[in-house]
C-alpha positions in Angstrom: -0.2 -11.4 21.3 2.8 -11.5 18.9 5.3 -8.2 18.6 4.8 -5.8 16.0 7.7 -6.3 14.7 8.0 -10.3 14.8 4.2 -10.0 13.4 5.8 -7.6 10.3 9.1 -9.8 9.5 5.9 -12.7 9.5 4.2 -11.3 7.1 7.2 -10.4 4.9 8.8 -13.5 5.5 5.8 -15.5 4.0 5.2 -13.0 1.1 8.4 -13.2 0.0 7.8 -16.8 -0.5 4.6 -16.9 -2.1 6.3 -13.9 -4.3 9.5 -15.5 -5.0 11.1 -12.8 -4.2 14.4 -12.6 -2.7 14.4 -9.9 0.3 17.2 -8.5 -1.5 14.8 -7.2 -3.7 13.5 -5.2 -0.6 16.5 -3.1 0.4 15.2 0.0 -1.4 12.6 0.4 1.9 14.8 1.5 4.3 12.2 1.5 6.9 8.6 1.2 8.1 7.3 3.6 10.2 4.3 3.4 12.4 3.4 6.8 12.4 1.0 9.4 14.3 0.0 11.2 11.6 1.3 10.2 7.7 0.9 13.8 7.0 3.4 15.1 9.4 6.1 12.7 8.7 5.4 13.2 4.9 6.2 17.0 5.1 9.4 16.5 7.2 10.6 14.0 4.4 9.2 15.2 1.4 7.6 19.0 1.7 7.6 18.6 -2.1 5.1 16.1 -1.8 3.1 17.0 1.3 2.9 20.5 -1.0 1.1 18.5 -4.1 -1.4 16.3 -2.3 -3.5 17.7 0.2 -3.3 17.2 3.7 -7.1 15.7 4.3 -6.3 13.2 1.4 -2.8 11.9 3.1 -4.5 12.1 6.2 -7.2 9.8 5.0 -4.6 6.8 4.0 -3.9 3.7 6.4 -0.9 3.3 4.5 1.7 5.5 2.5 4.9 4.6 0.2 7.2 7.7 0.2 10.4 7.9 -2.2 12.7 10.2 -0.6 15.4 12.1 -2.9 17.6 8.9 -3.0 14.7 7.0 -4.4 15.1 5.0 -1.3 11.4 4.2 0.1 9.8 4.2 3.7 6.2 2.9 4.3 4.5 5.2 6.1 2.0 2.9 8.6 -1.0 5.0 10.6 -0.8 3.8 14.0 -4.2 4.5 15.2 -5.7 2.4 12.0 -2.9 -0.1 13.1 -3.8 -0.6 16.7 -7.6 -0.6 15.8 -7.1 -3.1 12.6 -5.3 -5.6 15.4 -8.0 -5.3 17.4 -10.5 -5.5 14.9 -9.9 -6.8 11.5 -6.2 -7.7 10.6 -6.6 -5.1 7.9 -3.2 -3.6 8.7 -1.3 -7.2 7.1 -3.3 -5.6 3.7 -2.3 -2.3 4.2 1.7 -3.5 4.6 1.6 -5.8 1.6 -0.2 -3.1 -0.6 2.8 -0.6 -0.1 5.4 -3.0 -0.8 3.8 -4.0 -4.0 3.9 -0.3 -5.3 7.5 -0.9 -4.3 7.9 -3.8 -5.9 5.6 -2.3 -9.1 7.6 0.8 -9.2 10.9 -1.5 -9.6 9.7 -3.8 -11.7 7.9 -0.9 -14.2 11.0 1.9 -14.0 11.4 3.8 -17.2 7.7 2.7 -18.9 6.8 5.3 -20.7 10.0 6.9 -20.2 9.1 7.9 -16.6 11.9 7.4 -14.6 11.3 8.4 -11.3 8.1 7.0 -8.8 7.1 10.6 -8.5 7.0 10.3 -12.3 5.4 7.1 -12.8 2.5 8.2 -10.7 1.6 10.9 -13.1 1.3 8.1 -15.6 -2.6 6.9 -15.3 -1.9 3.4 -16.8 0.5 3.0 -14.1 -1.2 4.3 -11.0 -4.8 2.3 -12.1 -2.6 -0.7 -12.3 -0.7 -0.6 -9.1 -3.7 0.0 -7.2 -5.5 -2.7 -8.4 -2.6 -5.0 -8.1 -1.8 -4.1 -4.7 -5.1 -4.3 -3.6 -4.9 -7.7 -5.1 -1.7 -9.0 -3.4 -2.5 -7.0 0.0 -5.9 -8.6 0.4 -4.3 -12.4 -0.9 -1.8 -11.8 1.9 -4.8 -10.9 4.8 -6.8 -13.7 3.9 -3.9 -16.2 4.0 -2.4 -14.6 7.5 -6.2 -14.5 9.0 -7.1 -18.2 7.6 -3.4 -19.2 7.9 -4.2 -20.9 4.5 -3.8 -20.0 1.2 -7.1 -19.2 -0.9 -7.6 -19.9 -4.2 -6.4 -17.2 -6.5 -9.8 -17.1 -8.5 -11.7 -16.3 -5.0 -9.5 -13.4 -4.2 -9.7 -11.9 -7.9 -13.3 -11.9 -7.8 -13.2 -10.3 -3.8 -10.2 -8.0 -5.4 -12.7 -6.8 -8.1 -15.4 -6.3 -6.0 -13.7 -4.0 -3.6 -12.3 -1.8 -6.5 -16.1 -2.1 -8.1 -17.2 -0.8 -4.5 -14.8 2.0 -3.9 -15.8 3.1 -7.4 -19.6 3.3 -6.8 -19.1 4.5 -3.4 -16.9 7.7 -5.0 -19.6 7.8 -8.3 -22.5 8.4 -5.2 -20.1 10.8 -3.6 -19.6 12.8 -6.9 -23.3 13.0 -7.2 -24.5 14.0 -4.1 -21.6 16.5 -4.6 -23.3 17.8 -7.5 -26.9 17.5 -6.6 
């Protein structure tokens, strides 16, 4: 099995490619972290944050993109849902991909709405509803293309992208309502 490491400069190697993006564009992360607990490393970094959100909904994510005060960003990676997704499902490659495209939406976006910080921007529903559903987009392209080790076709993974957003949706809708039942 490949290194962690030479596995993750894979991956950003080939989106960067399929992006166009220069890696340039990338310095703002200043590091991924594989990570025992998200929550944890979120509080020594950012108690501002950890203090907003609550601990069982941080705790919940395979994935995390934290601004620190310099609006430098590190990507915060579970490593138990790492380990398990190379076992299991490769769903780790999607994880990875969807926190750099919050990166690269956050860049790409700064001062819309005159919101000009990420911490900002994510108070900004227009914003957060489309960077979720764009890196959901780009994250699960970038699985199926490093599990196939061919590129699909773009209407495919909209119409898979759309159904996993329609999915999470209903799945929270029957939460809500057993909630309120």
């Amino acid at each position: 099995m490949e290194s962690i490491e030479n596995c993750l400069c894979g991956i950003l190697d080939k989106y960067c490619a399929d992006e166009n993006c220069d890696k340039e564009e990338l310095s703002g992360i200043r590091d991924i972290r594989i990570v025992k607990s998200i929550w944890s490393e979120i509080e020594n970094l950012r108690p501002d944050i950890a203090k907003k959100q609550g601990r069982d909904e941080i705790e919940q994510c395979a994935g995390y993109l934290l601004f620190l005060d310099d609006e430098t960003a590190v990507i915060l990676i579970n490593e138990d849902f790492l380990f398990d997704s190379i076992r299991k499902n490769f769903c780790w490659v999607e994880v990875l991909i969807h926190e750099i495209t919050h990166y690269r939406d956050y860049k790409n976006n700064l001062g819309i709405f005159g919101h000009n910080t990420y911490d900002s921007m994510l108070s900004c529903c227009s914003f957060w509803y489309w960077t979720e559903f764009h890196a959901r987009y780009k994250g699960t392209c970038q699985m199926l293309n490093y599990v196939n080790r061919m590129p699909i076709k773009r209407y495919n993974a909209i119409v898979l992208c759309t159904y996993l957003v329609i999915l999470r949706l209903i799945m929270k809708k029957d939460l809500l309502l057993k909630v309120r039942q």
